[in-house]
C-alpha positions in Angstrom: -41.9 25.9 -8.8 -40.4 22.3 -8.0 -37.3 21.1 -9.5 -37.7 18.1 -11.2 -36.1 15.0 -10.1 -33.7 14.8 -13.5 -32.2 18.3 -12.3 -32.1 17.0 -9.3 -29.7 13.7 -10.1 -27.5 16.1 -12.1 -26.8 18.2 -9.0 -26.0 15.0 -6.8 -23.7 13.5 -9.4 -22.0 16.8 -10.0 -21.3 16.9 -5.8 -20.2 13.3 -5.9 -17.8 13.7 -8.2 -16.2 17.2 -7.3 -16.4 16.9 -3.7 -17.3 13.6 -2.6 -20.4 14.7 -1.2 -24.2 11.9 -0.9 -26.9 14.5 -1.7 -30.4 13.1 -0.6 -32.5 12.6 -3.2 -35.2 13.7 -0.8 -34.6 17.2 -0.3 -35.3 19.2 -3.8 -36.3 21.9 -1.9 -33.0 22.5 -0.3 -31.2 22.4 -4.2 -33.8 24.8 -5.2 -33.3 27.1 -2.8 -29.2 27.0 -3.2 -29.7 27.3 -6.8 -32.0 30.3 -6.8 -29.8 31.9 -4.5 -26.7 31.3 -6.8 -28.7 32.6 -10.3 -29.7 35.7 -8.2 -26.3 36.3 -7.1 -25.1 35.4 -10.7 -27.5 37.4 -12.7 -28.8 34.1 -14.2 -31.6 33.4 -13.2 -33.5 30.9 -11.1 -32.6 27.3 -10.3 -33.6 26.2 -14.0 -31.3 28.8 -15.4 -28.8 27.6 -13.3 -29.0 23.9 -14.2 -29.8 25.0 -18.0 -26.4 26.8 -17.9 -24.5 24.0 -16.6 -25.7 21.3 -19.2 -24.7 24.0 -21.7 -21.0 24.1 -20.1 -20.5 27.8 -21.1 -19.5 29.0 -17.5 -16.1 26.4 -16.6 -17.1 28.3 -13.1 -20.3 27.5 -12.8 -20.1 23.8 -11.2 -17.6 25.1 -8.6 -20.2 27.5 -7.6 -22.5 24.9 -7.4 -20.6 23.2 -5.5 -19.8 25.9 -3.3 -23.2 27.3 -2.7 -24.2 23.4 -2.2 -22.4 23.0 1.2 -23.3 23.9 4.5 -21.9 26.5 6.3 -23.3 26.3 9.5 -20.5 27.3 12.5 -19.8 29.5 15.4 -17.6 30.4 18.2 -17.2 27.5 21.2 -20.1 25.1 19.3 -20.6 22.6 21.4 -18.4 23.6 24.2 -18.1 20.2 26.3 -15.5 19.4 23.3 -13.6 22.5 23.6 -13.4 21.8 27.2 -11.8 18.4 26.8 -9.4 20.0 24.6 -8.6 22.5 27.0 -8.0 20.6 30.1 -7.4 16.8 28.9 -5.4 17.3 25.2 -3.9 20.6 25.2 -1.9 19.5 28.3 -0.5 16.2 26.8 0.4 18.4 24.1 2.8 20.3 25.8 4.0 17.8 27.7 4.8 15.8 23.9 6.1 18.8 22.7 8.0 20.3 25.7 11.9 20.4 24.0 11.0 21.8 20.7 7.4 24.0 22.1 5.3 23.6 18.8 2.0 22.9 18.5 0.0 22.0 15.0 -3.5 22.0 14.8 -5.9 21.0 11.7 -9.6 22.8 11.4 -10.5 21.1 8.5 -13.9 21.8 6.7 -13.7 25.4 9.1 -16.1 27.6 7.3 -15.6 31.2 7.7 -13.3 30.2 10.5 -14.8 30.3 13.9 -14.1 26.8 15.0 -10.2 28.2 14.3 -10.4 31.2 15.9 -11.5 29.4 19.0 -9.0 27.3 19.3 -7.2 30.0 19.0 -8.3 31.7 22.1 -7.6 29.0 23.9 -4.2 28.5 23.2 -3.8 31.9 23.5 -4.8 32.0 27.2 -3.3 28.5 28.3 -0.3 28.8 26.5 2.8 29.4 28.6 3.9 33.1 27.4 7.8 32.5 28.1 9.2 31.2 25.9 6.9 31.5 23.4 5.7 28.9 21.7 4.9 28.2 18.1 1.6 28.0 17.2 0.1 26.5 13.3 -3.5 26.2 13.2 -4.6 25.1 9.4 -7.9 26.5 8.7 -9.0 25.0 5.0 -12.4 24.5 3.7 -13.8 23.6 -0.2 -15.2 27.7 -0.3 -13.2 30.5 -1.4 -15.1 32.9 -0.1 -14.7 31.3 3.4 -11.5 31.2 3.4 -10.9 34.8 2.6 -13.3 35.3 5.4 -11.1 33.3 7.6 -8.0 35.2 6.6 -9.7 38.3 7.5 -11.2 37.3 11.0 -14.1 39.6 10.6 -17.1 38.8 12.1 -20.8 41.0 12.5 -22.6 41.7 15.9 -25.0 38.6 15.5 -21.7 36.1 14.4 -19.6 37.2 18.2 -22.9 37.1 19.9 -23.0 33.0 19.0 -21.4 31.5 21.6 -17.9 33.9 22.4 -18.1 35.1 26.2 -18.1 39.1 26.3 -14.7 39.0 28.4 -12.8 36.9 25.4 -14.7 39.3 22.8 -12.5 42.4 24.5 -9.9 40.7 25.2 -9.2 39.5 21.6 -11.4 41.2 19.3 -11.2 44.7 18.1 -13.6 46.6 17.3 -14.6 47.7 13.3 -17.2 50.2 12.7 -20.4 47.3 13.2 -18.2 44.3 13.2 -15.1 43.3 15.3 -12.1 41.6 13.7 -9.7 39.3 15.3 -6.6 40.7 16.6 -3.4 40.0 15.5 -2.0 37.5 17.9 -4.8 35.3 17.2 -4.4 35.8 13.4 -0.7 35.1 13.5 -1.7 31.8 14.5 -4.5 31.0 12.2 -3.3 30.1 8.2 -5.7 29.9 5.8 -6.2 27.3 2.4 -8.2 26.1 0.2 -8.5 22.6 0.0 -10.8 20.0 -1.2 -10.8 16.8 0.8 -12.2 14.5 -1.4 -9.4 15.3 -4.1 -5.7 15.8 -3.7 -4.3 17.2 -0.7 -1.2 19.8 -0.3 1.8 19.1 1.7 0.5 19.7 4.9 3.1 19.3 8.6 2.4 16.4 11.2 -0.5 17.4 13.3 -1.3 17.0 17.2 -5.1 17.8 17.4 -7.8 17.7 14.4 -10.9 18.8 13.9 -13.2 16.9 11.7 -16.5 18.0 12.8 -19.7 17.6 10.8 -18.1 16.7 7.8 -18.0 13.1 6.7 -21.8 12.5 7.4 -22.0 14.3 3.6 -19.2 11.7 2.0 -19.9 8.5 0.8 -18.3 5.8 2.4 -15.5 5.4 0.1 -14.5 9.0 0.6 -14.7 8.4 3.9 -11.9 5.7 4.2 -10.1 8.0 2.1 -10.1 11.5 4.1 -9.9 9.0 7.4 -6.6 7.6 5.9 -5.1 11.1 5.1 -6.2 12.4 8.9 -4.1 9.0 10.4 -1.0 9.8 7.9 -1.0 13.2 9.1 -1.5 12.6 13.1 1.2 11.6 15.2 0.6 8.7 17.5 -1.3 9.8 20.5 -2.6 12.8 18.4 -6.6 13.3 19.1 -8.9 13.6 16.6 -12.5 15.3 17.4 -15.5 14.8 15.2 -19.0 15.6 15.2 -21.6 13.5 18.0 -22.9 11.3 14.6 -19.8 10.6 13.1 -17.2 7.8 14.3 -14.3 6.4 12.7 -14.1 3.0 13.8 -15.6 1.2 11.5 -14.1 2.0 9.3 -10.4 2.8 10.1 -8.5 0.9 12.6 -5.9 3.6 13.4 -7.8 4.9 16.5 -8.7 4.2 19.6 -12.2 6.3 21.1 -11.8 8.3 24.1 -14.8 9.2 26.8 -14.2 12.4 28.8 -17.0 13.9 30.2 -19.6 14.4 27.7 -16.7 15.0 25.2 -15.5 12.2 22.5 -12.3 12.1 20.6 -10.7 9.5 19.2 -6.8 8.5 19.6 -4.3 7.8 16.9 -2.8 4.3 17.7 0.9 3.1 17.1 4.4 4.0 19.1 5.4 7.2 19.7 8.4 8.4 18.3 11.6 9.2 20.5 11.1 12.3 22.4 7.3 12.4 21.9 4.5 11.3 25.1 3.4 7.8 24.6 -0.4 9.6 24.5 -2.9 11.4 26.8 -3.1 10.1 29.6 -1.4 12.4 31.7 -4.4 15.2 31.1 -7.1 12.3 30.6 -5.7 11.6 34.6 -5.9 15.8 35.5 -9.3 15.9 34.0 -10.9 12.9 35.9 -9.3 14.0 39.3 -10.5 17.8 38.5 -14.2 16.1 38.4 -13.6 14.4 41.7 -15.2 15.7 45.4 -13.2 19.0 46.7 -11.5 16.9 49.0 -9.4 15.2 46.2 -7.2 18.1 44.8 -6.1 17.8 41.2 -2.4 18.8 40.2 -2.3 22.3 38.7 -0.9 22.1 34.7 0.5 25.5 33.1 -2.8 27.5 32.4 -5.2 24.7 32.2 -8.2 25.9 34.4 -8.5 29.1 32.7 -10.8 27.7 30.3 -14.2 27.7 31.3 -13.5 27.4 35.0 -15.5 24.8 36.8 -17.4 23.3 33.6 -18.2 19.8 35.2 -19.9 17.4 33.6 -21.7 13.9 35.1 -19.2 11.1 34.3 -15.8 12.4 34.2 -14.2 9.2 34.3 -11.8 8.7 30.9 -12.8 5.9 29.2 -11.5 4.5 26.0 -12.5 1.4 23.4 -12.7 0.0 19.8 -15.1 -2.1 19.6 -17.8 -1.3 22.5 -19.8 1.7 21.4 -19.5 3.0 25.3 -15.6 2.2 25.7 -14.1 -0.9 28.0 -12.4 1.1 31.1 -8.9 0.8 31.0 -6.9 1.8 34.0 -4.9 5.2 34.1 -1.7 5.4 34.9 -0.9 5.9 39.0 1.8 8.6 40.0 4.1 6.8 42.7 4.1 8.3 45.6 7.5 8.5 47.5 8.0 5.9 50.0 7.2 6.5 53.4 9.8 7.0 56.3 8.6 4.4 59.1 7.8 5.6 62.4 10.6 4.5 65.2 9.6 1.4 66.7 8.0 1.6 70.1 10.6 -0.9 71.5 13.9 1.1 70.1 13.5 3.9 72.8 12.0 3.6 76.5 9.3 5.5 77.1 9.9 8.2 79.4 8.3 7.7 83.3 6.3 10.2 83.9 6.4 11.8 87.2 4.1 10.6 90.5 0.9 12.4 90.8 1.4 15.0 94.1 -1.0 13.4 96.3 -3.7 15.7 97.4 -4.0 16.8 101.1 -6.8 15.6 103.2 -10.0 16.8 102.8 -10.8 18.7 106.8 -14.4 17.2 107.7 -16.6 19.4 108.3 -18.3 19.6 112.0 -21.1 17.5 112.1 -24.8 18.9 113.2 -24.6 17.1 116.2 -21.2 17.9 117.6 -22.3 21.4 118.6 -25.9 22.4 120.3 -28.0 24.4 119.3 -28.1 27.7 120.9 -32.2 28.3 122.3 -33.1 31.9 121.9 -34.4 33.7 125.1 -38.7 34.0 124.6 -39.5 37.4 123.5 -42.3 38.9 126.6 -45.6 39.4 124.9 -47.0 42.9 125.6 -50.5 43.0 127.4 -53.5 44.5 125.0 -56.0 46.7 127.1 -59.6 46.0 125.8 -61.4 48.8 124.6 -64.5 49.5 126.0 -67.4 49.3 123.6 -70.2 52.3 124.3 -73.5 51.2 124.2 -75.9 52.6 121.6 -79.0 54.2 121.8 -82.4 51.7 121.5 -83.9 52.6 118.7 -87.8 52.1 117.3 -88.3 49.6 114.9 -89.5 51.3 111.4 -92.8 52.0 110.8 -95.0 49.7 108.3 -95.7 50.7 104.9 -99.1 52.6 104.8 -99.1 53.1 108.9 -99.5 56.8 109.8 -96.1 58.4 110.4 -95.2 61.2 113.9 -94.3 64.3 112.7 -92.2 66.4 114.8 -95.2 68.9 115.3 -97.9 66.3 116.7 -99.5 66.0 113.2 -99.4 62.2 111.2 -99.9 61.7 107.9 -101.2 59.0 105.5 -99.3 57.4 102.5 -101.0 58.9 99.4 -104.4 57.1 98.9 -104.8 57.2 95.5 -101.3 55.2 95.2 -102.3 52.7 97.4 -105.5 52.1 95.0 -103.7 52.2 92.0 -101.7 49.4 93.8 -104.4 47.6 95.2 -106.2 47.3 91.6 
C-alpha cells in the first residue's frame, strides 16, 4: 500500500514545525516505512493508523514519536576518519595551547545519535591528552531522540556497532566487555554528558565551546533554521573555535562568522573575531604541525604532547592548510614562520693569521738503476754434444711375391691345389 500524498504533506508540516526538518515530497516510501515501523512498535497499526491517530489528537505523544522515528540515525565510530584526523593533529593541539593556564577543554556533538561520534572523540582525547595534570574534559552529546540519548548515557554498543569503524586495539583498551555487547568504560563516560535538545527550538544554557560537531544535520533544515542553529553554534564558539560539518554542508553563505579551513582531505570552518586575553589568536600553530608532518622525511615536524598517537602516519595528498570565504577552494594565506635564533658569524679570515704549515721533507734521491749496457753479458761455455753410434740395420730375407688368385698353390708335400671350381663359376656367371 502507498501513502497518499495528503498523508504525506501532514507528515512534512508536522517535521517543519517541530523540528525544523524539509521532508522531500518525493520519498513516500521512506514515511511509510517509518510509520509502519512506529504503529508496529505502538500496537497501532500501519502507517494509516498512524496518521489516522494523529489527525484524531488522542496520543499528545504521538507527533514526538513521529518525529522521532522520522530522523536519521545513521552513525559510527571514526566516520569519515580524515576529519578526526585533522582534529587530532591540527585542532586538538591549538586547543591546548588556548587553554594551557586553566587545562579545560569543551566539545559539542550535536545531532550525536546513539553517541558514537562522542565516544570517539572521546578516545582521542583520552590518548592525546597530557595525563598530569589532568585535564577537564566536557563533551555535550545532545540529539532530538530520547531513546538515543539514553543510549548515549549508557555507552553500550552490539558486536556489529564496535566492528564499524573502532580499531580492535582502542576496542580493549576502552571498551569492556558485556555478555554480547561491550560498553564504554568509565573514563570515557566521565567525559561524555548526555541531553536532550531540539535545535530548531529553544536551547539550554550550554558553556563556551572549543570544537563542534555539526555533521550531517543541516542538509534536513530549511534555510531559515539554518541561520538560526548557525547563529547559536557562533554564540557559543570562542574565536578560533573550529567547527566540523558534513562534506555537503557549508556555512558560508549563509553566516559570516567563519572562516573555511583546508587540511588534508579534512574541512572545518573557523570562528572569526579577537580572541580574548589569555586565549590563542586561532589554529595555526597545529594547522603549521600538520603541514610540516606531510612534508618529505627530511623535513622533521616538531613533536606536540601526544599528537601522533592518532592514527600514526595517515597522510593525505595536499597537506597544505588553506583557508577562505568566498573561493569554494580557499585563497592560501601564509602560516606563521617560527624565528629561528640568529646565527653566531664565523671569525673573519683576516682577524687571525693562518698558521704556516711546515716544509714538506724533501725526498732522497731516487739511486738509478744500472743500465743494460753498463755490464756484459756473461756467454755461457757450449755444452759438448755426445756422438750417436748408428745402428746397424739387418737385412731381411727376399721373399716371393704372392701368388695370383686362382694360380695353383705349393704345398709343403709336393702336391698343388686348385681354388674351388665351382666358385670360380658361380663368379664367372
Amino acid at each position: 500500500m502507498t501513502i497518499s500524498p495528503t498523508d504525506v504533506a501532514i507528515i512534512s508540516k508536522l517535521l517543519a514545525q517541530e523540528a525544523g526538518m524539509s521532508l522531500e515530497s518525493s520519498k513516500p516510501y521512506l514515511v511509510e516505512s517509518r510509520l509502519t515501523e512506529l504503529g508496529n512498535r505502538l500496537a497501532i497499526g500501519n502507517a494509516d493508523a498512524v496518521i489516522g491517530a494523529l489527525r484524531k489528537g488522542s496520543d499528545p505523544m504521538l507527533a514526538a514519536a513521529i518525529v522521532e522515528v522520522m530522523t536519521t540515525n545513521e552513525t559510527s565510530f571514526f566516520r569519515d576518519p580524515h576529519v578526526f584526523e585533522a582534529f587530532a593533529k591540527v585542532v586538538l593541539p591549538d586547543c591546548l595551547e588556548a587553554h594551557a593556564n586553566n587545562r579545560q577543554l569543551s566539545v559539542w556533538s550535536a545531532a550525536s545519535s546513539s553517541g558514537q561520534e562522542a565516544y570517539t572523540l572521546a578516545m582521542i582525547l583520552s590518548d592525546n591528552l597530557p595525563s598530569s595534570p589532568a585535564w577537564k574534559v566536557r563533551i555535550l552529546a545532545t540529539d532530538i531522540s530520547k531513546e538515543m540519548v539514553e543510549r548515549t548515557r549508557h555507552g553500550l554498543y552490539s558486536q556489529l556497532e564496535v566492528n564499524r569503524g573502532l580499531p580492535a586495539p582502542m576496542l580493549l583498551r576502552h571498551f569492556q566487555r558485556k555478555v554480547r555487547d561491550w560498553q564504554a568504560g568509565d573514563h570515557l563516560r566521565s567525559m561524555v554528558e548526555a541531553r536532550l535538545l531540539n535545535l530548531s527550538k529553544h536551547w539550554p544554557a550550554m558553556p563556551q565551546l572549543d570544537v563542534v560537531f555539526l555533521r550531517n544535520v543541516l542538509i534536513y533544515f530549511d534555510p531559515e533554521t539554518r541561520r538560526k542553529v548557525l547563529a547559536g553554534v557562533a554564540r557559543l564558539l570562542r574565536p578560533g573555535g573550529a567547527l566540523f560539518m558534513g562534506t555537503a554542508e557549508s556555512p558560508l553563505q549563509l553566516s559570516d562568522a567563519f572562516e573555511r579551513v583546508v587540511v588534508g582531505r579534512a574541512t572545518y570552518y573557523r570562528r572569526l573575531g579577537t580572541p580574548q586575553t589569555g586565549q590563542s589568536s586561532g589554529l595555526s600553530t597545529g594547522t603549521a604541525a600538520f603541514a610540516a608532518a606531510r612534508r618529505p622525511p627530511t623535513a622533521v615536524a616538531p613533536v606536540r604532547a601526544g599528537a601522533d598517537r592518532f592514527t600514526r602516519t595517515r597522510a593525505d595528498a595536499g597537506g597544505q592548510a588553506r583557508t577562505g570565504r568566498d573561493s569554494p577552494h580557499g585563497s592560501p594565506r601564509p602560516l606563521p614562520r617560527t624565528q629561528a635564533a640568529p646565527m653566531t658569524p664565523a671569525p673573519s679570515s683576516q682577524s687571525a693569521p693562518r698558521t704556516q704549515a711546515a716544509p714538506r721533507t724533501q725526498a732522497a734521491p731516487r739511486t738509478a738503476a744500472p743500465s743494460s749496457q753498463s755490464a756484459p753479458r756473461t756467454q755461457s761455455a757450449p755444452v759438448p754434444r755426445t756422438p750417436v753410434t748408428p745402428v746397424p740395420r739387418t737385412p731381411l730375407p727376399a721373399t716371393a711375391p704372392p701368388p695370383r688368385s686362382g694360380a695353383p698353390t705349393s704345398r709343403t708335400d709336393g702336391s698343388s691345389s686348385v681354388k674351388d671350381s665351382s666358385l670360380l663359376q658361380r663368379t664367372g656367371r
